[in-house]
C-alpha positions as CSV (number, residue, x, y, z in Angstrom):
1,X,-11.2,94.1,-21.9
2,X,-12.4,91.7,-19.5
3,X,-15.2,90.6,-22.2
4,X,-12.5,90.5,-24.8
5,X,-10.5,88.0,-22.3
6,X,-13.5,85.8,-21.6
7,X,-14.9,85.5,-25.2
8,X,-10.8,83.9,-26.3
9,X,-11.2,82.1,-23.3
10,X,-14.5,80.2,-24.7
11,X,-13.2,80.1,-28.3
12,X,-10.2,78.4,-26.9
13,X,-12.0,76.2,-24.8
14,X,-14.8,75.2,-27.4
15,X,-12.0,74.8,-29.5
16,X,-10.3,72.3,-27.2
17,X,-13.7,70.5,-26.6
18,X,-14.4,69.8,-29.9
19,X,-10.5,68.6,-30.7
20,X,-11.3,66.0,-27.7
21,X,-14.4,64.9,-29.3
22,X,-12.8,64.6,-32.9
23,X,-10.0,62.6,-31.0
24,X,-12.7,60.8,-28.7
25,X,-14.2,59.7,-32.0
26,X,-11.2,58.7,-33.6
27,X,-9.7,56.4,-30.5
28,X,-12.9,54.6,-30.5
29,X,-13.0,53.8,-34.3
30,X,-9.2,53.0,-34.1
31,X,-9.8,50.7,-31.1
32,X,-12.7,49.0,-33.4
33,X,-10.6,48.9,-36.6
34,X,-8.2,46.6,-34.4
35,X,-10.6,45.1,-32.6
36,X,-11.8,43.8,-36.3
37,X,-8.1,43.3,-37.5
38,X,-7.6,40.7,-34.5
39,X,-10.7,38.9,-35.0
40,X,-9.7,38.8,-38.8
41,X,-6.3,37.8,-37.8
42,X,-7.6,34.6,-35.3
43,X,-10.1,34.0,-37.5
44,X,-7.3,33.4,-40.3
45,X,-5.4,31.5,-38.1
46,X,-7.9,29.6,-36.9
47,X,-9.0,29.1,-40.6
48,X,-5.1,27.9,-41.4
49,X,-5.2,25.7,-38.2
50,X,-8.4,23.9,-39.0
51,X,-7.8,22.8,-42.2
52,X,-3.5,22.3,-41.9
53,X,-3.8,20.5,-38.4
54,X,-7.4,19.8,-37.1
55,X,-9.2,19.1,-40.1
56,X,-6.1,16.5,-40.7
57,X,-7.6,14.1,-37.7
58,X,-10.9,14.1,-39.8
59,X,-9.0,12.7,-42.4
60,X,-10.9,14.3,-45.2
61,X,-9.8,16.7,-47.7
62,X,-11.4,19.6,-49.7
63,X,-12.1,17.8,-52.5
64,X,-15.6,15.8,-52.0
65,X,-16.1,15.0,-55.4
66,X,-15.3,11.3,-55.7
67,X,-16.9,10.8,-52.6
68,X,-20.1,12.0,-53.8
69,X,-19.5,9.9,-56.5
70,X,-19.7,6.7,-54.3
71,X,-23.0,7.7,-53.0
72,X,-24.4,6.9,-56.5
73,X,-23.1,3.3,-55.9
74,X,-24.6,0.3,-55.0
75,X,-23.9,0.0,-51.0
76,X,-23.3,-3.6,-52.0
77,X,-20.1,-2.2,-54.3
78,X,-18.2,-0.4,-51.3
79,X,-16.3,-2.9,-50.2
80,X,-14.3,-0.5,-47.6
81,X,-17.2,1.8,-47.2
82,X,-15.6,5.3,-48.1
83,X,-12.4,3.9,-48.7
84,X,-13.4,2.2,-51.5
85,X,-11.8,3.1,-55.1
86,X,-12.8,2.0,-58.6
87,X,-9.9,1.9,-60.6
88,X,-9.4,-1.8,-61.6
89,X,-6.4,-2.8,-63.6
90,X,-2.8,-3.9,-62.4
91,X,-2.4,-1.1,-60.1
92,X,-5.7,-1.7,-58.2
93,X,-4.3,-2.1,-54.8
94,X,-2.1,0.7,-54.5
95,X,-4.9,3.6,-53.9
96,X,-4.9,6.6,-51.8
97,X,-8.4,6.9,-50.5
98,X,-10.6,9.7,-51.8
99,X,-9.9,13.0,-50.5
100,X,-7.8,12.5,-48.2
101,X,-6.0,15.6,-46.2
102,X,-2.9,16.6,-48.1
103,X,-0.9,16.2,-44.9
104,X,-2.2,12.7,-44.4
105,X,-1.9,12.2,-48.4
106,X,1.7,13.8,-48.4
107,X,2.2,11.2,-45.1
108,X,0.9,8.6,-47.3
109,X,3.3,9.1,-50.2
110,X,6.3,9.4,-48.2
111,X,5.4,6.0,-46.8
112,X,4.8,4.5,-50.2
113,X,8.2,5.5,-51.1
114,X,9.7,3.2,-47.4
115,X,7.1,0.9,-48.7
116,X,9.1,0.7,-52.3
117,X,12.5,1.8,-51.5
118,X,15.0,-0.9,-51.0
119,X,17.4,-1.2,-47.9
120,X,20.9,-2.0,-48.3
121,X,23.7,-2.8,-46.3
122,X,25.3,-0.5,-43.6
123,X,28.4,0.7,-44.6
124,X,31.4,1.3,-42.4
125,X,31.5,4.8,-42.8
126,X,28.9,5.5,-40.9
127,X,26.9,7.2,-43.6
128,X,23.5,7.1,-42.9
129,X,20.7,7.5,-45.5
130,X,17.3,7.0,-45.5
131,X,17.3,3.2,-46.2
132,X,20.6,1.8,-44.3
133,X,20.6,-1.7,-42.5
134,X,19.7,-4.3,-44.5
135,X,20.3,-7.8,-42.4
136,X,22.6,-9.5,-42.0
137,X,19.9,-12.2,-42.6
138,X,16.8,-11.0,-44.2
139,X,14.1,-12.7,-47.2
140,X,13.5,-9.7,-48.9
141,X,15.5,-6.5,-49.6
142,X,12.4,-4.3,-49.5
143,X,8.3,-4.5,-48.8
144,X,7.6,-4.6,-52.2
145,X,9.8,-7.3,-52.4
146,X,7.9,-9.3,-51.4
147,X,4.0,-7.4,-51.3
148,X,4.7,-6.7,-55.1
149,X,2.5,-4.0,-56.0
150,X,1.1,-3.9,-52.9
151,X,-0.4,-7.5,-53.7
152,X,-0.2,-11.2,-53.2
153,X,3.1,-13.2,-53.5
154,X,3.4,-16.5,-55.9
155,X,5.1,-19.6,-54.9
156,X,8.2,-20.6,-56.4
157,X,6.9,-22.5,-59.8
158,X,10.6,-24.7,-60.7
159,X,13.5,-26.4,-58.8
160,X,15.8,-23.3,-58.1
161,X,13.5,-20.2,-58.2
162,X,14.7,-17.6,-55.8
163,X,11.8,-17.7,-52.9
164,X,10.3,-14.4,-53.6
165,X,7.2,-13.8,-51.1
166,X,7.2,-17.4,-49.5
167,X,8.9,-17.5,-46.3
168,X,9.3,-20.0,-43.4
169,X,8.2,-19.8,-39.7
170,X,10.3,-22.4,-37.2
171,X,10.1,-22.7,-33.3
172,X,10.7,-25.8,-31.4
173,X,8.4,-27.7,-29.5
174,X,6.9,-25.2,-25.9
175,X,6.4,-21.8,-25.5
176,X,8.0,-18.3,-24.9
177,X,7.9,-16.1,-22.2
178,X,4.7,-14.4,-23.6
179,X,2.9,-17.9,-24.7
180,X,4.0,-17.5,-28.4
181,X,6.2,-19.6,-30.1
182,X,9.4,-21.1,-28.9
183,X,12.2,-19.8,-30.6
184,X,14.7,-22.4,-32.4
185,X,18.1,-22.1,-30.6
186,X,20.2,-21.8,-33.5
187,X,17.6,-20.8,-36.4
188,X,15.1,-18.3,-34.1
189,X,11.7,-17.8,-35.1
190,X,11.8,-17.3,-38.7
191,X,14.5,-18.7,-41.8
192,X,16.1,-16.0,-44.0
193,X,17.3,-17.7,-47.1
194,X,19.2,-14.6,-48.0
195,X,22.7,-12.9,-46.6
196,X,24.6,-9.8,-46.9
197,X,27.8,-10.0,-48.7
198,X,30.1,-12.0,-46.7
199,X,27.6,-13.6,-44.6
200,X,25.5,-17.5,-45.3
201,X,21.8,-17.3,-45.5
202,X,20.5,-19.8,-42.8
203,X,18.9,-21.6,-45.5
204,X,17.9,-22.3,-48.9
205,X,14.7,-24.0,-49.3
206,X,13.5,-27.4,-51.6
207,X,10.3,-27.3,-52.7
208,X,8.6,-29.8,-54.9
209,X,4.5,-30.9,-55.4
210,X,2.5,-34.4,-55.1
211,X,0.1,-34.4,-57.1
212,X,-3.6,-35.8,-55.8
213,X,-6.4,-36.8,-57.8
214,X,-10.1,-36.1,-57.1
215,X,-13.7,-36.4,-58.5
216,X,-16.6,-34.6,-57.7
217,X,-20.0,-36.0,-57.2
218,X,-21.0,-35.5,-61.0
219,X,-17.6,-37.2,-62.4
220,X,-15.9,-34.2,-62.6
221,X,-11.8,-34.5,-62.0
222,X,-9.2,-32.5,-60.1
223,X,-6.1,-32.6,-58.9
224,X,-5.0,-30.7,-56.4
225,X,-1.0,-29.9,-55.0
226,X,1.0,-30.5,-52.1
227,X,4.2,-28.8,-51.5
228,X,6.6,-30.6,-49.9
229,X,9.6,-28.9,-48.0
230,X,12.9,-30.1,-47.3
231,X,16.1,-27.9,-45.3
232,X,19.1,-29.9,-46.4
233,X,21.0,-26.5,-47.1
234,X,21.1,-25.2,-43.9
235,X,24.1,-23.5,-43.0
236,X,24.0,-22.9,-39.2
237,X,23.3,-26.8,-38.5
238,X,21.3,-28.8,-39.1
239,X,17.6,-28.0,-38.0
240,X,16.6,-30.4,-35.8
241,X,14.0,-32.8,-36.1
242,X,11.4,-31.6,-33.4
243,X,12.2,-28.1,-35.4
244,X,8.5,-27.1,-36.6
245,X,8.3,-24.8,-39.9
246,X,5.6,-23.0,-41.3
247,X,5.3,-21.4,-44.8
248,X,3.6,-18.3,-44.9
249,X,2.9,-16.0,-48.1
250,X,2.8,-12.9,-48.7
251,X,-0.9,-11.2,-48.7
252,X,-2.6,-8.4,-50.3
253,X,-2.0,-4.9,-48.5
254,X,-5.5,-3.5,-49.1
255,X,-8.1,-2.7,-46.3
256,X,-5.3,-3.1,-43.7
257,X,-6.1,-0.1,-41.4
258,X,-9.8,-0.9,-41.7
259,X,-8.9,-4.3,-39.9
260,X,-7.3,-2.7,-37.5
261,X,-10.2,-0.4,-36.5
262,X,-12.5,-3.3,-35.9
263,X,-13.4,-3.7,-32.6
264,X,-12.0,-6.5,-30.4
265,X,-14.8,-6.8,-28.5
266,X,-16.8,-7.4,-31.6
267,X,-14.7,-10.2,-32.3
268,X,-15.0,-11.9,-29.4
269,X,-18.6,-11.4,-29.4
270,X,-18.5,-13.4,-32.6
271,X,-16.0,-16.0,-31.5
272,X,-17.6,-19.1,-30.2
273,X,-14.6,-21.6,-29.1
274,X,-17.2,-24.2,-27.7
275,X,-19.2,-24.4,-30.4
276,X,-22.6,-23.5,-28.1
277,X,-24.9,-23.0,-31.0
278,X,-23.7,-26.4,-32.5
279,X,-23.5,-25.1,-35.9
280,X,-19.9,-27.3,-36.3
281,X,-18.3,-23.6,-36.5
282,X,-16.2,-22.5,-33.5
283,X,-14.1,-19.7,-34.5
284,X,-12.1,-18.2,-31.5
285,X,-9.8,-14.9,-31.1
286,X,-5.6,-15.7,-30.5
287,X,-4.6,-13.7,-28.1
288,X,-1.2,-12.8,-28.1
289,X,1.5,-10.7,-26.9
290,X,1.5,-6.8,-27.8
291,X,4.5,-5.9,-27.6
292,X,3.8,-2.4,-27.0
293,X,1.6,-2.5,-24.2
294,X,2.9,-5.5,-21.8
295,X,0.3,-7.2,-22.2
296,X,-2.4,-10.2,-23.9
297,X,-4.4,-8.7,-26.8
298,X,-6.8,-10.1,-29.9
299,X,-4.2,-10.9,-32.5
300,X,-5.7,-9.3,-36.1
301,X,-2.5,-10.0,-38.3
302,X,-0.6,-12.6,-39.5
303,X,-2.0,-16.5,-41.6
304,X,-2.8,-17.0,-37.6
305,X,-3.7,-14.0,-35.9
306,X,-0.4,-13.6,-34.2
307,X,-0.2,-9.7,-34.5
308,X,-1.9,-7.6,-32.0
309,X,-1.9,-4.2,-34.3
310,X,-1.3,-2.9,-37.6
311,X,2.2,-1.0,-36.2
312,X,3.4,-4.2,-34.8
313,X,2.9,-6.1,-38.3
314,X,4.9,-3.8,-39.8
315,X,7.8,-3.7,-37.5
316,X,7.7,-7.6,-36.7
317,X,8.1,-7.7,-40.5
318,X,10.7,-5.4,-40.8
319,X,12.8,-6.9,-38.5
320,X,12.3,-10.5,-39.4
321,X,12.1,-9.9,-43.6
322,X,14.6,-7.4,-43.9
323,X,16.8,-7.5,-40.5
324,X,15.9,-4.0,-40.1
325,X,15.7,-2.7,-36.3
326,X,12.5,-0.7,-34.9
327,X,10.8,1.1,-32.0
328,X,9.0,-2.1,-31.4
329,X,12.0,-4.9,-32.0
330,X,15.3,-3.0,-31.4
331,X,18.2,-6.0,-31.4
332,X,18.6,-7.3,-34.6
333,X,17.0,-11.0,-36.0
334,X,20.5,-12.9,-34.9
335,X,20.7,-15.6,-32.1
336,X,23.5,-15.8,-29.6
337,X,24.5,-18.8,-32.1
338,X,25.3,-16.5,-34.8
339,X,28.3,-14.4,-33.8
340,X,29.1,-13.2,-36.5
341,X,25.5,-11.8,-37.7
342,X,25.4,-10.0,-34.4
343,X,29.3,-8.4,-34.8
344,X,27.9,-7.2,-37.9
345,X,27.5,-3.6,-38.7
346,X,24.6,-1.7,-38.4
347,X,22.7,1.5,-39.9
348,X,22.2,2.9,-36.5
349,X,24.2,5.8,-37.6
350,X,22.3,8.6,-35.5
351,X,19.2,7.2,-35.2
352,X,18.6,4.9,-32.7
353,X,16.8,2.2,-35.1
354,X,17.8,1.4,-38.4
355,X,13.8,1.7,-39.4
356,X,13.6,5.2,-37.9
357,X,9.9,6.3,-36.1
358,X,8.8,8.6,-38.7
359,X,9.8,6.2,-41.4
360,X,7.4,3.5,-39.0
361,X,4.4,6.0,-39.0
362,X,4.6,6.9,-42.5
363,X,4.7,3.4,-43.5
364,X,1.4,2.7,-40.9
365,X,-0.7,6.0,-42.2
366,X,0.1,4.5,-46.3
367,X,-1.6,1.0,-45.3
368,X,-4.0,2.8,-43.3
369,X,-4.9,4.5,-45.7
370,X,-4.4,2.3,-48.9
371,X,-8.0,1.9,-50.6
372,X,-9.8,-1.7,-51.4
373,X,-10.9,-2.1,-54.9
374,X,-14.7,-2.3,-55.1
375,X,-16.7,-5.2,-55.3
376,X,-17.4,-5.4,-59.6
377,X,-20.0,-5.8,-61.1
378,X,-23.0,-5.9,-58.0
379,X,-25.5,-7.0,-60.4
380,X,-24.5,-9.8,-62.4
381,X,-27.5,-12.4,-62.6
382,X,-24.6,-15.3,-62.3
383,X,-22.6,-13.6,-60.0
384,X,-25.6,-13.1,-57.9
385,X,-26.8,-16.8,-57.7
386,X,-22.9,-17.4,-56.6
387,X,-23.3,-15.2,-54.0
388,X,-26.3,-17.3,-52.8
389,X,-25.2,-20.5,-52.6
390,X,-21.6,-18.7,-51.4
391,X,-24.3,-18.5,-48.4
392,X,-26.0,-21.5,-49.0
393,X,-23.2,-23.4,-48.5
394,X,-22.2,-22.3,-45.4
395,X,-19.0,-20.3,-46.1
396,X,-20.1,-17.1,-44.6
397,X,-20.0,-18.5,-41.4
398,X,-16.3,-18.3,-41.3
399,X,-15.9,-15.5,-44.4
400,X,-17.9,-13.3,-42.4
401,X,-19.4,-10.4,-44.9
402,X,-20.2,-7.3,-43.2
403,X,-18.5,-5.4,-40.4
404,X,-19.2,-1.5,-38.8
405,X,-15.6,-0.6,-37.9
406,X,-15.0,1.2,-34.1
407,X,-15.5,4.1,-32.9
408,X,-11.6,4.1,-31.2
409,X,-9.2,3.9,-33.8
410,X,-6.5,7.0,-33.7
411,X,-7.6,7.8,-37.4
412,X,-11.2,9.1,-37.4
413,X,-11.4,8.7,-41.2
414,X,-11.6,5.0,-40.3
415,X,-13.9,4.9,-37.8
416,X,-17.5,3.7,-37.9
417,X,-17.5,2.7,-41.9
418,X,-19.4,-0.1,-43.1
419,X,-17.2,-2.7,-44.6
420,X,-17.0,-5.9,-46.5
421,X,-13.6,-8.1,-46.2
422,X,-15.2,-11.4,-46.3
423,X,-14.1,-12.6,-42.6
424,X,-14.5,-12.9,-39.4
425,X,-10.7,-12.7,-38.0
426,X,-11.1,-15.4,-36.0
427,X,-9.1,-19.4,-35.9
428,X,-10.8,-22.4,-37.4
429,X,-9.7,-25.3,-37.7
430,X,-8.7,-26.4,-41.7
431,X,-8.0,-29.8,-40.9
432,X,-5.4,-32.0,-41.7
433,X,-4.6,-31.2,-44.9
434,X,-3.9,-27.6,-44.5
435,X,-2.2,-27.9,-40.9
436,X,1.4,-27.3,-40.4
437,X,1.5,-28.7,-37.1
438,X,3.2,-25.4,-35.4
439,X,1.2,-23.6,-32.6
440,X,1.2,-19.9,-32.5
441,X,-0.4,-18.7,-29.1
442,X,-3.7,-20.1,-28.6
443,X,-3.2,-21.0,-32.4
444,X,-3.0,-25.1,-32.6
445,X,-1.2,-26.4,-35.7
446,X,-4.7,-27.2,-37.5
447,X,-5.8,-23.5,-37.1
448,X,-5.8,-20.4,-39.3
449,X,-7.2,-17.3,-39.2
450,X,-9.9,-16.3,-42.1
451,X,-8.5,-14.7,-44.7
452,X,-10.2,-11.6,-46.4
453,X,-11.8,-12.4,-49.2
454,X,-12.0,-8.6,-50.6
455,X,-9.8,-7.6,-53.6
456,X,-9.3,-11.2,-54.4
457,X,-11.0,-10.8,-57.8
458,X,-8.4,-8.6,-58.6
459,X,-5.1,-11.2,-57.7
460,X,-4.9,-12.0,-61.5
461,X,-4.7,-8.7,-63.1
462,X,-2.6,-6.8,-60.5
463,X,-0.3,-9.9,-59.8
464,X,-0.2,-12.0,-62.4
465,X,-1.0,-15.3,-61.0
466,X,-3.7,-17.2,-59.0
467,X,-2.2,-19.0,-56.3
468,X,-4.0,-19.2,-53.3
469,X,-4.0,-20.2,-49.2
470,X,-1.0,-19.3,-46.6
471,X,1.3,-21.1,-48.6
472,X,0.1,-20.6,-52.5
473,X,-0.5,-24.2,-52.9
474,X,-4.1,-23.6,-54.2
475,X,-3.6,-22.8,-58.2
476,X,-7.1,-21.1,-58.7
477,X,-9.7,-20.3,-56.3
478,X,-11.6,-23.8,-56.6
479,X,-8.7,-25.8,-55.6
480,X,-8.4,-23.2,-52.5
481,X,-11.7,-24.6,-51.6
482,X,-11.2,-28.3,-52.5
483,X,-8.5,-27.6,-49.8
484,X,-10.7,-27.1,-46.8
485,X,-11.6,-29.4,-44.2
486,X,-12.2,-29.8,-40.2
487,X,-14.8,-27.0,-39.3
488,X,-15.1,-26.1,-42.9
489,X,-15.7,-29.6,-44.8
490,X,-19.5,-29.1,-44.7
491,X,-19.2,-26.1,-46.4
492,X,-16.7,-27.6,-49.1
493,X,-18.8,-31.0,-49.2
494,X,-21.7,-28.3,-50.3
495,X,-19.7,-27.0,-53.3
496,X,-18.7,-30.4,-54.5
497,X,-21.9,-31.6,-54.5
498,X,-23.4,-28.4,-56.6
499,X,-24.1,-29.0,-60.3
500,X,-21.0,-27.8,-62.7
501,X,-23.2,-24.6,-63.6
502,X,-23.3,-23.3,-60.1
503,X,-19.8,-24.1,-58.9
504,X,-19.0,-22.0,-61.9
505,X,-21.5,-19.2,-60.3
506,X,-20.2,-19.5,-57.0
507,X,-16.5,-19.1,-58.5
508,X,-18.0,-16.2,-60.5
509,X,-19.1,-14.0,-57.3
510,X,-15.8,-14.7,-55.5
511,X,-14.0,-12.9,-58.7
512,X,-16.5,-9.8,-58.1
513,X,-15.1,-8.8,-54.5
């Protein structure tokens, strides 16, 4: 009996050993199973996080392909290093950059369309859509109003043509609180020539050419234009006569966030105001106000380098072309003479600004990101010999050709590319016949910043015309030359005094960039 007793006792109790050990067995491959499904489960979200959100600062996409394309290109040919595109034709300077991340590419669209879409007038209901404010004064209804596809603006070409692109600067004589321009007590800084219904434009611009004749060296002729502006239809008073003005064109979009990622102290590294290498070139940096920050800071933007930042050029322009309130200028573009611009409504409607922040930062990631045609062809034998005695001449000292972008700018796609824009951001003095006699920070009224020469090639096809300098005077690229003087007349005295053939050469490798 007893045995009987002891031998169930053991069955039961090997029984129950072994059920612990199958259970044992099973815990630990359940705990491992899990232990598997979490690291699969982080690893998938880490997989989704990298590419959705981290691999978005990168600013690459999955799709290398075009960008391996480029490394079959000439260096020479990449204008904007990998921001460079090679789609020529009339649309050339609207380009998303290669592979970029679908959010920064969905970004980009979105501020395309702000970049297209016209503003109109607030309404009194207080209906608020995506495009609400428009003035009361303004010059142009949209950005592409003026920027038309994406490009450069034309001058007015008869008595009476709406001013589409050209607009006019005016301060009086001293300076702001910030050292920049003194704003016209009636007229502010800058004229609109248009109105919202019910309201007067402040003015409506005359504009007619003198003709002046010119020969080169061999016998050659040319004329060149002068405009000549007149305000008699001003409709806030008359602008006075120490009033100065200052037309100012619209420029190409292209490469714009590329700019901005230069570094400011390689700039003033390059800048030589005292001319200490007396090479008759003494390019300097403006420094101006940023707005922003409270503070002085290397001015990029602007025919005079009045703009601190990329962000700041767009809102200074939406505010002063389109009367359309930011983040960074909140009152709207009336002065304290103009009560009934300031009574007017506003598209404020639940939104503090009528240009709403994420409207502001789609519209800075697009021209961030908008790509700069490539320089085309590389190879040419004439183009080649242009580009030669483009150095020859001198005009690289000012149309600077190469520049390594910083390592600081917010969008790491940008940073550290090798880049081309043909200039070195910094004033010169044109001389006479190019000043406008209105100082803009440390900007004197002879002064202009270089203008990028990249894309420029392209002006015809994607706009149309070929009107050149900051006010469109130029008709072709020669006469923009024929226009320089002061720190650049040596360099135009060289090109007047080359034969025909390689003026023609010279002309022919400024249509390549």
């Amino acid at each position: 009996m007893v045995t009987n007793i002891k031998s169930n006792y053991l069955i039961k109790t090997n029984g129950n050993t072994q059920s612990d050990q199958y259970k044992s067995r099973y815990q630990k491959i359940k705990n491992v199973v899990l232990i598997l499904c979490l690291i699969g489960s982080i690893a998938s979200l880490g997989y989704v996080y990298y590419f959705s959100y981290w691999k978005m600062y990168t600013g690459y996409g999955d799709d290398p392909t075009d960008l391996l394309t480029l490394e079959d290109k000439d260096p020479k040919s990449l204008s904007a290093g990998d921001l460079t595109h090679f789609k020529f034709g009339n649309i050339s300077f609207e380009q998303e950059a290669y592979n970029l991340h679908w959010k920064l590419a969905a970004l980009f669209d979105n501020g395309d369309g702000v970049f297209e879409r016209p503003f109109s007038e607030a309404i009194a209901s207080g209906y608020r859509h995506d495009a609400d404010g428009l003035g009361p004064l303004y010059n142009a209804e949209s950005c592409e109003g003026c920027h038309i596809a994406d490009g450069r603006a034309a001058p007015p070409q008869a008595p009476g043509d709406p001013l589409e692109g050209l607009l006019f600067r005016v301060s009086i004589p001293g300076t702001n609180q910030y050292g920049g321009p003194k704003a016209h007590p009636v007229y502010g800084t800058q004229l609109a020539d248009k109105a919202i219904k019910g309201h007067l434009p402040e003015v409506i611009p005359t504009i007619r050419y003198e003709e002046i004749p010119g020969t080169f060296p061999d016998g050659t002729s040319y004329r060149l234009r002068k405009p000549i502006y007149t305000f008699e239809n001003a409709f806030y008073g008359d602008i006075e006569a120490d009033a100065m003005t200052s037309p100012r064109i619209a420029p190409a979009m292209i490469g714009m966030g590329l700019l901005d990622a230069i570094s400011t102290q390689e700039m003033i590294a390059r800048s030589d105001p005292e001319d200490k290498n007396n090479d008759g070139i003494s390019g300097e940096v403006n420094w101006v106000w940023d707005h922003e920050r409270e503070q002085l800071a290397v001015g990029k933007y602007g025919w005079k380098a009045e703009t601190a930042t990329l962000r700041q050029q767009i809102a200074d322009a939406a505010i002063n072309d389109m009367g359309i309130s930011n983040a960074v200028f909140t009152e709207q573009n009336c002065t304290a003479e103009q009560t009934q611009c300031l009574s007017a409504l506003n598209g404020t409607t639940n939104d503090p600004h009528e240009l709403t922040d994420q409207q502001l930062n789609e519209l800075e990631i697009y021209l961030e990101f908008l790509a700069v045609p490539a320089r085309d062809p590389v190879d040419h034998p004439v183009a080649l010999k242009g580009e030669n005695l483009f150095s020859q001449a001198g005009c690289n000292s000012c149309h600077f050709d190469t520049w390594t972008t910083g390592d600081e700018h917010r969008q790491w796609r940008l940073r550290n590319q090798v880049i081309h824009p043909y200039t070195d951001l910094l004033l010169h003095d044109l001389g006479e016949g190019l000043a406008d006699h209105r100082p803009t920070f440390n900007a004197n009224g002879r002064e202009w910043r270089t203008a990028p020469l990249w894309g420029i090639g392209m002006t015809e096809r994607v706009n149309g015309h070929t009107y050149f300098l900051h006010d469109g005077r130029a008709r072709n690229l020669e006469e923009a030359i024929l226009w320089h003087g002061g720190e650049a007349e040596n360099a135009k005295q060289a090109y007047m005094n080359f034969s025909k053939e390689d003026r023609e050469s010279l002309i022919t490798f400024l249509k390549t960039l």
